[in-house]
N, C-alpha and C positions, 0 to 999 in steps of 0.2 A: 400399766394401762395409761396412768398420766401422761407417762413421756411421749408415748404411741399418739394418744392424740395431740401433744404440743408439736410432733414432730413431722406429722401427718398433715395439717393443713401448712408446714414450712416448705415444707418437700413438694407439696403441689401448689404454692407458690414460687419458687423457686422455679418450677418447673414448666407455670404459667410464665413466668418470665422471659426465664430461656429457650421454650416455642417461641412466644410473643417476638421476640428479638430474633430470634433465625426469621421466621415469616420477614420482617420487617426488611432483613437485610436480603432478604429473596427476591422480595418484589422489586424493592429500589434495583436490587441488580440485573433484574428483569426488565424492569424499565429502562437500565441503560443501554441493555444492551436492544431495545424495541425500537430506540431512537437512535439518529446516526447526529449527535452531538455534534459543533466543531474542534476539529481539532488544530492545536496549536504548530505548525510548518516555519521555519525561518522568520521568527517572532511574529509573524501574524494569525490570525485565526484563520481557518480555511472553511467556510462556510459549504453545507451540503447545497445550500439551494442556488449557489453557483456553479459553471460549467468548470471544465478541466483550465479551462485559460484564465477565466478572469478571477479563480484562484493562483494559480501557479505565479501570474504578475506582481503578485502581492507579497509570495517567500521572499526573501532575502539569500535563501538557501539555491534558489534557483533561475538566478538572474539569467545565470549562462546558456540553460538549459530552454530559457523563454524565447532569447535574441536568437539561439538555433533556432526554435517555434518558428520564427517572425522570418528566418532567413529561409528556412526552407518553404515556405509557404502555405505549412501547415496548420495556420491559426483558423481558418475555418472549417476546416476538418474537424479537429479538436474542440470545437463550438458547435460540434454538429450533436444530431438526437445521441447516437451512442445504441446503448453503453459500451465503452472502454475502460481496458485495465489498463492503467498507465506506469509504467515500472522507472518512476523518475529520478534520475542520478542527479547526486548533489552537487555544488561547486566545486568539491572541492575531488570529484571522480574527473570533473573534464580539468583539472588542472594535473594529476596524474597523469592524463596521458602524455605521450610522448611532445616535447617542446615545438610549439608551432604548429600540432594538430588543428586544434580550435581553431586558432586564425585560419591556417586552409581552408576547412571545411566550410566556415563563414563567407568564403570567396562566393562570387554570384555563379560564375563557372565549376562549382561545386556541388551547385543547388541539390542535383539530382543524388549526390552520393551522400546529402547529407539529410533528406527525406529518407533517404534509407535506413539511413543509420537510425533515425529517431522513429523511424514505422515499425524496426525492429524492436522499441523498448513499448509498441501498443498491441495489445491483444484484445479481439474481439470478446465483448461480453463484462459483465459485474463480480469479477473475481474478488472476493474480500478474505481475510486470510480462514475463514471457516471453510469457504467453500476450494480455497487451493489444499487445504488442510486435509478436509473431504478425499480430495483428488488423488492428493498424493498416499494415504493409504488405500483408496480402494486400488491404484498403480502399484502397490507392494513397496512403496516406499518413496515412488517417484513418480512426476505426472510432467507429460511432454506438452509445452504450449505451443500452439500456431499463431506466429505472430499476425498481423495487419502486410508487412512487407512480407510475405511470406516464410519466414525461415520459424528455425525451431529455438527455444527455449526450453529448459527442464528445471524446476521445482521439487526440492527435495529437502526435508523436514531435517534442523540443526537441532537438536535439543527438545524438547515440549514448546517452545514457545517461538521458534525461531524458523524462518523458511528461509532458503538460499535458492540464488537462482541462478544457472550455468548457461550460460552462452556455446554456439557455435564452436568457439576456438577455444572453451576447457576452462575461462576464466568463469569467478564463483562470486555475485556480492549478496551480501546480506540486504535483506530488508530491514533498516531502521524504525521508520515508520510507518506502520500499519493503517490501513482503515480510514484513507484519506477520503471522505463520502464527496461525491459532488453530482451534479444535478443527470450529467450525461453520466456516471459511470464511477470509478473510484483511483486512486491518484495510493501506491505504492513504492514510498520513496527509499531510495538504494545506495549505496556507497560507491559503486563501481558503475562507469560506463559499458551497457555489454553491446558487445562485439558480433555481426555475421561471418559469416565465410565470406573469403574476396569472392 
């Protein structure tokens, strides 16, 4: 009987504790996930209550990816209400491509093919990765996007935690980082530039 009762209020302490502490780590997790934090992009913060551009200016990761912005004339577009999903290739996707891509593309006589190229990585709406996540299983595995330039995109789940996205022409990059929140829409940063059909 001794033991029962020394052991009895250990056990529901113990036990107040280890509720107490799940709740605790509930809510915080709740709460992070209630708030769209900044996240850290090409060593700066990426602030939510900024638009698609006047973060992306600030990566270090996406110098390249701005000056196309700026060349194809698409910087107020991208400063517009929104929301867009922006599937942003890093520096180091537009240096894979083929030698002397970039600079063509950057030509002013290019403009047009190079709006394109960049309207195909924006799809209309607040895609975050719960709701592509959403997508791609109620799709049975796979969910087809309409981009801004018109062509299509496909989203299809690597793993629990991983989304990949295939372009037109077969090529696949991964999403690096997730959850980029910004004021018009969210910013989905990628390792590979994707590609339309010519």
């Amino acid at each position: 009987m001794i033991r029962t009762s020394i052991k009895t209020p250990l056990i529901a302490s113990l036990l107040t504790l280890a509720l107490g502490g799940t709740f605790a780590l509930t809510t915080t997790a709740q709460a992070a996930t209630m708030t769209h934090d900044s996240v850290m992009v090409g060593g700066q913060s990426m602030l939510p209550s900024k638009d698609i551009v006047d973060n992306a200016v600030n990566s270090a990761d996406h110098t390249t990816l701005v000056a196309a912005v700026k060349a194809a004339g698409l910087v107020d577009t991208l400063k517009g209400k929104g929301p867009f999903t922006v599937f942003a290739p890093v520096n180091s996707a537009f240096t894979a491509l083929p030698a002397g891509t970039v600079d063509t593309l950057l030509k002013p006589e290019n403009k047009a093919t190079l709006a394109k190229l960049l309207t195909y990585h924006v799809v209309a709406g607040k895609l975050d990765m719960m709701t592509l996540a959403e997508k791609i299983k109620a799709g049975g595995g796979k969910t087809e996007l309409t981009t801004v330039a018109g062509g299509k995109l496909w989203a299809t789940m690597n793993g629990p935690h991983n989304i990949t996205i295939k372009d037109e022409k077969g090529d696949v990059a991964d999403i690096t980082t997730y959850d980029v929140y910004q004021s018009n829409g969210v910013i989905q940063v990628i390792d590979k530039v994707l590609m339309p059909k010519s």
